[in-house]
N, C-alpha and C positions, 0 to 999 in steps of 0.2 A: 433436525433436518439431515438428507440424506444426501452426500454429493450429487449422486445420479439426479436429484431434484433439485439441482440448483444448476445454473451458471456461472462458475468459477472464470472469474475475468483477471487474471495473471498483468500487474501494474506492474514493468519493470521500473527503473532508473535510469540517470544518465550512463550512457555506453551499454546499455541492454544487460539483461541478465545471458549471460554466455551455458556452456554447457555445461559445465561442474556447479553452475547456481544453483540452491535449492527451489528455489521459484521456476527452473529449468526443467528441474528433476521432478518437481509436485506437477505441472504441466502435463508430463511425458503420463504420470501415474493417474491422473484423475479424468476418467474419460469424459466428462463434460466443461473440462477448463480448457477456456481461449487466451490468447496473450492480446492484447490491447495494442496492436504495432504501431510506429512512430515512422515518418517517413523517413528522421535523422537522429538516428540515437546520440550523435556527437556536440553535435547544436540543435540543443531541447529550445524549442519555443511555445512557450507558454499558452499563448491560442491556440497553436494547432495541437500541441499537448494536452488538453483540456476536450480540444473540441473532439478528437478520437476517444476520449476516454466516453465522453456524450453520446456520441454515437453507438459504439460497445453495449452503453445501458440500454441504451432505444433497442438495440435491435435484441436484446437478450427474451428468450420465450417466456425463461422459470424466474422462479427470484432468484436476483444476483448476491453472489457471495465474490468480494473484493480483495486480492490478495496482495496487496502494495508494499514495496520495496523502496525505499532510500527517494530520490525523486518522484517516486510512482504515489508516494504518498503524499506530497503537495499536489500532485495532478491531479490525483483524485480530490481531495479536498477543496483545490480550486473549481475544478468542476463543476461539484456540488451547487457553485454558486450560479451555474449557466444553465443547471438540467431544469425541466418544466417541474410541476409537484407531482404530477403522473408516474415521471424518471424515478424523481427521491425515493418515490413510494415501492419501486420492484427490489429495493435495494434494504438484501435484509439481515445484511451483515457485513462488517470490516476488519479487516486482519491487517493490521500495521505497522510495520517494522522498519525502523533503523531510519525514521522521517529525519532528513538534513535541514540543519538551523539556517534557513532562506533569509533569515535576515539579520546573517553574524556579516560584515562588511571584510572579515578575513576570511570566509569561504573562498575554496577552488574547486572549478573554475568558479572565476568572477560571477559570467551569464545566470549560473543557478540563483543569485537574488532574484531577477525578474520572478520566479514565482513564488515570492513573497511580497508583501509580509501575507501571514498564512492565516486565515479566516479563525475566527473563533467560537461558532456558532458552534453549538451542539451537533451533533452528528444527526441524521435520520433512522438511526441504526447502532443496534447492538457492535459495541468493535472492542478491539484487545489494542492496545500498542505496546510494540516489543522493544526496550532500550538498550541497551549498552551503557556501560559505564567511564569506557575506554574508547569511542567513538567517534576517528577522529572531524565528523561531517555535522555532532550536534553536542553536546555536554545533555548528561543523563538529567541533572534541572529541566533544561529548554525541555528538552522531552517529554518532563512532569506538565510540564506547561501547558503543552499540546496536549495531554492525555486530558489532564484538568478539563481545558475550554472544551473538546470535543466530547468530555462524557464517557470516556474509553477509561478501560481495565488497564491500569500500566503493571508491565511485566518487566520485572530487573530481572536483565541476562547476565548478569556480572559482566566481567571484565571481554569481553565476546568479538569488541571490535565493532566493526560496520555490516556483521553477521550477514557474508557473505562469501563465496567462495576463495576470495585470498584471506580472512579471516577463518578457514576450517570448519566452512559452514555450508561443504557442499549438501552432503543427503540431509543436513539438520534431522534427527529421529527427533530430539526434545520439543522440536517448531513442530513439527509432525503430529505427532501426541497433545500439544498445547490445542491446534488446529482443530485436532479431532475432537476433544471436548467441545469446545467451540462452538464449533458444527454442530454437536448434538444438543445444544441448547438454544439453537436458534427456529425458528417458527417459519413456516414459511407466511409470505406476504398474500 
């Protein structure tokens, strides 16, 4: 599949993906992705987190290609459990990275538990998750974990961080190129 034939839905995390994010930066370059906004990037709340991510899928034309980041990646996963099978079905690929362990009780802030604990269902969709080994929002296991129950390709980033912009992960090229494979293995719906 070809970006131009997808709807690329930009999941950020808590406190938004800023401008040096690569999720900022793949946005600006991919003329058919949209960002999923939050009315409070600061205090995430897990309905209305969920329920825009919902909406996003509803209203997308092409099939949706999902590119989630750190919190974006429980929201969307939460999600999953609210959309109709109509929703699931436009959805025809996930790209997921740096998902935070929602139900480690030493997570900061605190509030990220509410969206956990984190479904375990297989995905509806082809997906990648990208890990860290050095991470300090999940441990690279839980990450297997997730990958495991949802079906996804786990990708070891070594030691990477929270593979974001204070982690040295503004333009990411190797996310980029991972993406783009990706992309070209996926079918549209």
């Amino acid at each position: 599949m070809k970006i131009k034939e997808a709807d690329i839905l930009i999941v950020p995390g808590y406190t938004n993906s800023g401008e040096d994010h690569w999720q900022t930066r793949w946005e600006n370059k991919f003329s058919t992705a949209r960002r999923v906004n939050q009315t409070d990037w600061h205090k995430p709340v897990v309905e209305e987190w969920t329920e825009n991510m919902v909406s996003a899928v509803d209203s997308a034309d092409k099939p949706v290609v999902v590119l989630a980041h750190s919190l974006g990646c429980q929201t969307f996963v939460q999600a999953l459990q609210k959309m109709s099978s109509e929703s699931r079905r436009k959805i025809s690929g996930a790209f997921i990275v740096a998902p935070p362990d929602v139900e480690n009780p030493s997570i900061r802030p605190k509030h990220l538990m509410t969206f956990g604990p984190y479904p375990r269902d297989p995905l509806p969709c082809p997906s990648i998750l990208i890990a860290s080994r050095n991470d300090q929002f999940c441990s690279y296991d839980i990450a297997g974990d997730m990958a495991n129950a949802w079906g996804s390709r786990l990708i070891d980033a070594g030691e990477s961080g929270h593979l974001n912009g204070d982690s040295g992960h503004g333009p990411w090229p190797e996310g980029l190129m991972v993406f783009a494979e990706f992309m070209a293995g996926l079918k549209p719906n």
